[in-house]
DSSP file (Angstrom, degrees, kcal/mol; ACC not computed):
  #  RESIDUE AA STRUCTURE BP1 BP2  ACC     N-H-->O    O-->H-N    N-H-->O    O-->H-N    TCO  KAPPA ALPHA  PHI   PSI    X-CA   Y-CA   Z-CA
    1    1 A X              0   0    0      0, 0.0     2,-0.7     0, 0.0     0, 0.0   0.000 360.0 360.0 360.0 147.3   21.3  -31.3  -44.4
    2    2 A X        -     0   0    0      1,-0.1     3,-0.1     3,-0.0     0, 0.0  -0.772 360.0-116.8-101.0 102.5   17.9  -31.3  -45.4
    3    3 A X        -     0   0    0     -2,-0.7     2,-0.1     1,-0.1    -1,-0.1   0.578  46.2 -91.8   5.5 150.9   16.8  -32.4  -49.1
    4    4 A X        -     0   0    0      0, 0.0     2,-0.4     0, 0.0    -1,-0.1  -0.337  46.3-127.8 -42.9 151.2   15.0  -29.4  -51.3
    5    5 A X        -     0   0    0     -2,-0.1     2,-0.0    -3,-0.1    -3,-0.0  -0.998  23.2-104.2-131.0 140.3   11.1  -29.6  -50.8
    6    6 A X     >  -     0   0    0     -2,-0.4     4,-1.5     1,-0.1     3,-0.2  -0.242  25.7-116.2 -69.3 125.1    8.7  -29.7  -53.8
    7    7 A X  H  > S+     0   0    0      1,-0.2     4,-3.6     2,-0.2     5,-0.1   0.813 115.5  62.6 -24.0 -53.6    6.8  -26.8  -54.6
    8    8 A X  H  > S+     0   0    0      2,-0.2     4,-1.9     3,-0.1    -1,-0.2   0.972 101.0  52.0  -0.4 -79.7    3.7  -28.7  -53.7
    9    9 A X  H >> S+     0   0    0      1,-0.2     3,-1.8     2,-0.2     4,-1.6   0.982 101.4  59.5 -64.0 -52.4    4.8  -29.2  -50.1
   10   10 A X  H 3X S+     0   0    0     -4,-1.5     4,-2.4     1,-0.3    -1,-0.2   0.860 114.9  33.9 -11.2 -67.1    5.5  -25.6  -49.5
   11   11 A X  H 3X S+     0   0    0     -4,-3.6     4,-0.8     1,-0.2    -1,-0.3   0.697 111.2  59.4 -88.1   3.9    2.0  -24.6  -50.2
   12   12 A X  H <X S+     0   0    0     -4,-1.9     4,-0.7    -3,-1.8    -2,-0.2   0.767 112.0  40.2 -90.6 -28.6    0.5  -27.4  -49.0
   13   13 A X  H >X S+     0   0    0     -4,-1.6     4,-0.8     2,-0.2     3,-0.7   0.935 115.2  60.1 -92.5 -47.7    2.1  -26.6  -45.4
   14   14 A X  H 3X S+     0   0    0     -4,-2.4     4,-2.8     1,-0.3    -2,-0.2   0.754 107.4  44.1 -20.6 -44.3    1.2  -22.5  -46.2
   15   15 A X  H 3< S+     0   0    0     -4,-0.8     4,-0.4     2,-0.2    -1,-0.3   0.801 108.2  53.6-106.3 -28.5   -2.1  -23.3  -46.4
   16   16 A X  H XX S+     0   0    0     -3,-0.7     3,-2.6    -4,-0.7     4,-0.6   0.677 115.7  46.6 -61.0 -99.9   -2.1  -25.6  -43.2
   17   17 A X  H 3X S+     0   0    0     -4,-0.8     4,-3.0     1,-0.2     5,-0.5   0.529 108.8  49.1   5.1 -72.0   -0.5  -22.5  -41.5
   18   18 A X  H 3< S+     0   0    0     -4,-2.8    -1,-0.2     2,-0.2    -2,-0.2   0.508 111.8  51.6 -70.8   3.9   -3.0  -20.0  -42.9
   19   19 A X  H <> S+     0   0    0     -3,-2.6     4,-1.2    -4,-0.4    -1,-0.2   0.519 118.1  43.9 -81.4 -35.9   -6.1  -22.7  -41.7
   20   20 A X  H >X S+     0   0    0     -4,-0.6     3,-2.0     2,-0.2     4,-1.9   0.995 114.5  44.4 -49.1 -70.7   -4.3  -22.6  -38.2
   21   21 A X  H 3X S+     0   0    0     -4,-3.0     4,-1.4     1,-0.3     5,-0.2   0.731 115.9  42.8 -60.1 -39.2   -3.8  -19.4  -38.1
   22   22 A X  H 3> S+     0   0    0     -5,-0.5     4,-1.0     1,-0.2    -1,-0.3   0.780 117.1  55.5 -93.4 -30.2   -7.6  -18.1  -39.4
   23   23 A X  H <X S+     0   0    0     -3,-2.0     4,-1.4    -4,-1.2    -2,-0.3   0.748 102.7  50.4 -80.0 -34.3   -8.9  -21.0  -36.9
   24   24 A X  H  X S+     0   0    0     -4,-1.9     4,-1.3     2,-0.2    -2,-0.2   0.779 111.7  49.8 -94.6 -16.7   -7.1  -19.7  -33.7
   25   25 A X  H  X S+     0   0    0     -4,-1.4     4,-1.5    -5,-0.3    -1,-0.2   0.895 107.3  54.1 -92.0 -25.1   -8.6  -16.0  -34.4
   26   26 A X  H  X S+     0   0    0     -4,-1.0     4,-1.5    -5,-0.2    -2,-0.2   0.861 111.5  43.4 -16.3 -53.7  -11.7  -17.4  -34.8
   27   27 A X  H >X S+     0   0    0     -4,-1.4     3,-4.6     1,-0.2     4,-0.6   0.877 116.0  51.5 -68.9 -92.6  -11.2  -19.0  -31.3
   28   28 A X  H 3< S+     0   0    0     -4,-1.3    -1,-0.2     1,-0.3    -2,-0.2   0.391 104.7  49.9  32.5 -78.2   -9.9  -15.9  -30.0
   29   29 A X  H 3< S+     0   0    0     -4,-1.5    -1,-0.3     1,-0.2    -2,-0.2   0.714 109.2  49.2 -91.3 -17.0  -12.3  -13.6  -30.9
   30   30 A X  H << S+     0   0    0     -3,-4.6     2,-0.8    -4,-1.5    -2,-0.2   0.624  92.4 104.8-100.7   5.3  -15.4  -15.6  -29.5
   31   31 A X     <  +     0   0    0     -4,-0.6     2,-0.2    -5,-0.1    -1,-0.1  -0.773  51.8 109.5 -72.4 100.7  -13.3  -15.9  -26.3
   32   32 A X  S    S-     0   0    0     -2,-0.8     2,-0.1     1,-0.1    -3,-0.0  -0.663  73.6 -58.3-133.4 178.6  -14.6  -13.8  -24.1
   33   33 A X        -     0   0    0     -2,-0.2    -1,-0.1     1,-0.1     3,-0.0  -0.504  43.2-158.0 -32.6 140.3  -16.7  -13.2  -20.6
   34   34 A X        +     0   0    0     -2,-0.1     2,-0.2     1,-0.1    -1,-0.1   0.799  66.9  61.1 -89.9 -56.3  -20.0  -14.8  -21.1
   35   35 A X        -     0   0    0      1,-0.1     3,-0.3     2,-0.0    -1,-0.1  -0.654  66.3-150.9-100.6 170.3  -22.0  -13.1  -18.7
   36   36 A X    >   +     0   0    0     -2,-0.2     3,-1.2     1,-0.2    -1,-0.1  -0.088  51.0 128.5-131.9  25.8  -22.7   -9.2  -18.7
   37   37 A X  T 3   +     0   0    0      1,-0.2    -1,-0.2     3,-0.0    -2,-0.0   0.611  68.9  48.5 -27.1 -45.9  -23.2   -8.6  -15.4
   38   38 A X  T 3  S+     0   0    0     -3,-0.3    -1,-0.2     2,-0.1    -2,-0.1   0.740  98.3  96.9 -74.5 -28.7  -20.5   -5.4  -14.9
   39   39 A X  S <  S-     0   0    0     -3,-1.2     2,-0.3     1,-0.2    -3,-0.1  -0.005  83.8-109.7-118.9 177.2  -22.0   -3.8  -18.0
   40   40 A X        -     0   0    0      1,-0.1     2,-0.6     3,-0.0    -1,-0.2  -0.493  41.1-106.5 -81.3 142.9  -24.7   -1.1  -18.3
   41   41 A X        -     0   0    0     -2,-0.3    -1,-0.1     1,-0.1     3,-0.0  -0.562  43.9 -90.2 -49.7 118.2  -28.3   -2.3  -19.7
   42   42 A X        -     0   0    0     -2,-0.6     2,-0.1     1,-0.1    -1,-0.1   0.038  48.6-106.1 -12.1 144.3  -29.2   -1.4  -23.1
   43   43 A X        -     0   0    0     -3,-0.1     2,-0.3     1,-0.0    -1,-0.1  -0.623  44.7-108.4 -76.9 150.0  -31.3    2.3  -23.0
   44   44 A X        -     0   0    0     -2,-0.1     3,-0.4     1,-0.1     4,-0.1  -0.506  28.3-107.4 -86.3 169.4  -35.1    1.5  -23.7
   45   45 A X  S >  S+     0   0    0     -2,-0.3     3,-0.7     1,-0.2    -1,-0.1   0.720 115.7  62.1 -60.2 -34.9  -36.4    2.6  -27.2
   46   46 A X  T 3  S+     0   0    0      1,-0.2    -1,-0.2     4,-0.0    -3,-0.0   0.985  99.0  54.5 -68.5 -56.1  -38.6    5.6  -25.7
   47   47 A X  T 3  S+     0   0    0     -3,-0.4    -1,-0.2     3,-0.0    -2,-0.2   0.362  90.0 107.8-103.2   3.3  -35.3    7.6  -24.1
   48   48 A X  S <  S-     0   0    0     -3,-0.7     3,-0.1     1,-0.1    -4,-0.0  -0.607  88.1 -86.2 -83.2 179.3  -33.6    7.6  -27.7
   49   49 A X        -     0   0    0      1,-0.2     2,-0.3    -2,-0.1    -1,-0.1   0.012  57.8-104.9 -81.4 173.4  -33.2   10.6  -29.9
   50   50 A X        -     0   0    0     -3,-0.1    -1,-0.2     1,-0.1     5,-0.0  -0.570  33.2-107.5 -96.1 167.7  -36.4   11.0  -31.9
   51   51 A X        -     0   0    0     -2,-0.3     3,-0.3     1,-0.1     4,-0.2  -0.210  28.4-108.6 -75.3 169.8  -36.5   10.1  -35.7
   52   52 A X  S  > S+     0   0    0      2,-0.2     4,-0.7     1,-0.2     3,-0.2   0.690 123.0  55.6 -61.1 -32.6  -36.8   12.8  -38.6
   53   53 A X  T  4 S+     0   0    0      1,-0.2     4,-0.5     2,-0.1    -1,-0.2   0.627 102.4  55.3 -88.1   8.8  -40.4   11.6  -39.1
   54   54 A X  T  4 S+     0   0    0     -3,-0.3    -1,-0.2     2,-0.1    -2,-0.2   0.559 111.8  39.4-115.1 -16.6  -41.2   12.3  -35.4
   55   55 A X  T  4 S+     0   0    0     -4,-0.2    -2,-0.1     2,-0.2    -3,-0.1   0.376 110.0  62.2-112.4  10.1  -40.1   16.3  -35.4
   56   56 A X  S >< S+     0   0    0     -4,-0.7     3,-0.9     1,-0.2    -2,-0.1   0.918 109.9  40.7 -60.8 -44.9  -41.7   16.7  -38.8
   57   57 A X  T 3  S+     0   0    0     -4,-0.5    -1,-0.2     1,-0.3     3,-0.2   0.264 111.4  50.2 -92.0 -13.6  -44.8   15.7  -37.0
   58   58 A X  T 3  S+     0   0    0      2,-0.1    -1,-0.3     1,-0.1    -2,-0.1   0.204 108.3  61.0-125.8   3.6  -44.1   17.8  -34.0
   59   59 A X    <         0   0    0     -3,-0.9    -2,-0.2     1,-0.2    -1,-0.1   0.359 360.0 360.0 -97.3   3.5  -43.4   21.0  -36.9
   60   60 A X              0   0    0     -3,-0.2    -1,-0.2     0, 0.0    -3,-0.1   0.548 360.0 360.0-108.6 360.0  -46.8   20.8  -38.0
């Protein structure tokens, strides 16, 4: 049977865990496809909606 373990070690092993654990979604999330080949191009800047200061100017 295995001894009590010191308050200490408990969190000291918690806190390894929760550095695993916070390192492997780390990993995770910046594993992904690298190049963007399937996906659409960005829209250029002209064919978005126009700004508030751009139909003020077009009220005048």
């Amino acid at each position: 049977m295995l001894g009590p373990t010191r308050t200490a070690e408990r969190y000291a092993r918690a806190l390894a865990a929760a550095v695993a654990a916070v390192a492997c979604l780390l990993l995770a999330a910046n594993a992904g496809p690298t190049d963007t080949a399937g996906s659409p191009a960005p829209a250029p800047a002209h064919d978005t909606a126009p700004t508030t200061d751009d139909l003020a100017a077009a009220d005048r």
